[in-house]
N, C-alpha and C positions, 0 to 999 in steps of 0.2 A: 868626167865633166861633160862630154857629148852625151852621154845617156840624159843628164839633166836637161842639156839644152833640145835635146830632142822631144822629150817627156815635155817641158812648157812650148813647145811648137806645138804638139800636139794638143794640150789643153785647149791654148787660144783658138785652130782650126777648130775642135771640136764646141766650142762653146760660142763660135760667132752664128752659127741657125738659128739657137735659142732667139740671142739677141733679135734677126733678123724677122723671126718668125713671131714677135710680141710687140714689133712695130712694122708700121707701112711707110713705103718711102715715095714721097710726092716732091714737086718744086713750089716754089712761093712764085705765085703771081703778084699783083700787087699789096704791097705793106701800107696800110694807111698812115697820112701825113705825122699823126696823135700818135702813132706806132700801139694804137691799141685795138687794132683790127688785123689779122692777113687770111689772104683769100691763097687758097691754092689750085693748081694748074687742071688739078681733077675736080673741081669746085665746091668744095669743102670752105668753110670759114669758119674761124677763131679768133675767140677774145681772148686776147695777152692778158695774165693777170698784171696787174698795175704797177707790183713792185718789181715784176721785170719789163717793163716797156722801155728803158732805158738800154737792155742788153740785144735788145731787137732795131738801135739805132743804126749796125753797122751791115743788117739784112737788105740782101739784095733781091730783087727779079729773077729767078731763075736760079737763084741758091736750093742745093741737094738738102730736102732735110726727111727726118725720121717723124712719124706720129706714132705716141707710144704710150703705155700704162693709162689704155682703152680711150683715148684721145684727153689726155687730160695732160701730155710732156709732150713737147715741140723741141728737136735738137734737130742744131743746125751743120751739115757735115762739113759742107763750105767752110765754116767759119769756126772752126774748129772746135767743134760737135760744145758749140752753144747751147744750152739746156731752158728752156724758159715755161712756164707752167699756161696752159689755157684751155678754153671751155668752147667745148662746138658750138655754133651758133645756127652754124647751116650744113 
């Protein structure tokens, strides 16, 4: 049983670069009122798409998040890696 446990240790170490290396990790500056704007701390801006503006309610200031699949996924780590779709705008 420790060979296995070791073996998915190793997995997950080996396969978090990927991850890391297929998104960039920025902070949210301000979230617009409409929650269909956020600007980030490297000044980047994205449009939330509309059916998740709702899951970007509880986004804060300075929440840890991932930009990913070529800026088109916003996951939030803060808030426990929240997934929401959006479109660079700037």
């Amino acid at each position: 049983m420790g060979k296995l446990a070791a073996a998915l240790a190793l997995l997950v170490v080996l396969s978090a670069p990927a991850f890391a290396q297929a998104c960039d990790d920025d902070m949210i500056e301000p979230v617009s009122r409409d929650r269909s704007i956020i600007k980030m701390l490297l000044g980047a801006v994205f449009k939330v798409a509309r059916s998740d503006r709702g899951d970007v309610a509880d986004w804060q200031r300075s929440d840890q998040v991932y930009i990913c699949s070529l800026d088109t996924e916003l996951v939030n780590v803060t808030v426990n890696g929240d997934r929401v779709t959006i479109e660079r705008v700037r």
